[in-house]
C-alpha positions as CSV (number, residue, x, y, z in Angstrom):
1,X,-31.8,-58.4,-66.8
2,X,-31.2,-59.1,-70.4
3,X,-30.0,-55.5,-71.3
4,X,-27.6,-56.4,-68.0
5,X,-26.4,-59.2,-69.6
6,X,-25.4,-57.8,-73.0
7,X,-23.4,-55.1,-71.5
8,X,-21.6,-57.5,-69.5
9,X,-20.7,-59.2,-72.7
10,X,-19.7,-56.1,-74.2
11,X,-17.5,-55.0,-71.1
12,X,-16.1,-58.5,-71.4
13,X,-15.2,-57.8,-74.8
14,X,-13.8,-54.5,-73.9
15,X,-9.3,-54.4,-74.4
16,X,-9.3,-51.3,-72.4
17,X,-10.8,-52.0,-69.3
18,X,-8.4,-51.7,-66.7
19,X,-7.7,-55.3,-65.1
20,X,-8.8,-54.9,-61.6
21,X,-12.9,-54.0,-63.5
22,X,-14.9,-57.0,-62.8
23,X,-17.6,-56.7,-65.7
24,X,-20.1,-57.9,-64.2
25,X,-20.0,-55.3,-61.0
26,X,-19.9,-52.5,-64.1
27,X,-23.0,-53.4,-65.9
28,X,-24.7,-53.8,-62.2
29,X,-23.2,-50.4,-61.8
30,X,-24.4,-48.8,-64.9
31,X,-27.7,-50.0,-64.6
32,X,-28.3,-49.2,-61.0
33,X,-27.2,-45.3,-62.1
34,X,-29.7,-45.9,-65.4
35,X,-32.7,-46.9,-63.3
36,X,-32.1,-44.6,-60.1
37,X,-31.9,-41.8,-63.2
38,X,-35.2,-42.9,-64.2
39,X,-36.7,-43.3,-61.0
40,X,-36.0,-39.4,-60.1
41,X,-37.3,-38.2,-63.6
42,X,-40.6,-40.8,-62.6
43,X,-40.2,-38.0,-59.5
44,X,-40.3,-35.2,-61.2
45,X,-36.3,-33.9,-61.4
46,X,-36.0,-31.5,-63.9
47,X,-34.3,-32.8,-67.1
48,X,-31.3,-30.3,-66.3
49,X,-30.9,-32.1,-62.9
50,X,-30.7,-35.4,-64.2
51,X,-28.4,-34.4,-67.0
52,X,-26.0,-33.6,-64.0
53,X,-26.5,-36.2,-62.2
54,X,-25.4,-38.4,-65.4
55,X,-22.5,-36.5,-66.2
56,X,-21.4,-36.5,-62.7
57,X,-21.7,-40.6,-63.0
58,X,-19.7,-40.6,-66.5
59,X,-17.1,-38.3,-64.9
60,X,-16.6,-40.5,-61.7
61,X,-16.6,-43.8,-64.2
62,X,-14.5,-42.3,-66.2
63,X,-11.9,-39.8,-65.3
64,X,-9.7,-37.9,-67.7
């Protein structure tokens, strides 16, 4: 929960979040993609698998 916490802050910190972000909900967000990651690999996905599955998440989070 501490890791949580500080990316909160940083979110908080963050000038280009758009307005409507709640940090909070972000770092729950980010760490609930982080730990489902990790609970696959625990699994046994392959590496390349989970590499998609994280740049699907970036993509999704943050679309050009």
């Amino acid at each position: 929960m501490a890791g949580e916490a500080a990316l909160r802050r940083r979110f908080e910190q963050a000038a280009d979040l758009p307005a409507d972000c709640d940090p909070c909900v972000l770092a729950q967000l980010v760490y609930t993609v982080t730990d489902g990651i990790a609970v696959q690999a625990a699994s046994g996905h392959t590496r390349d698998r989970l590499h998609q599955v994280a740049g699907l998440a970036l993509r999704m989070l943050f679309p050009l």
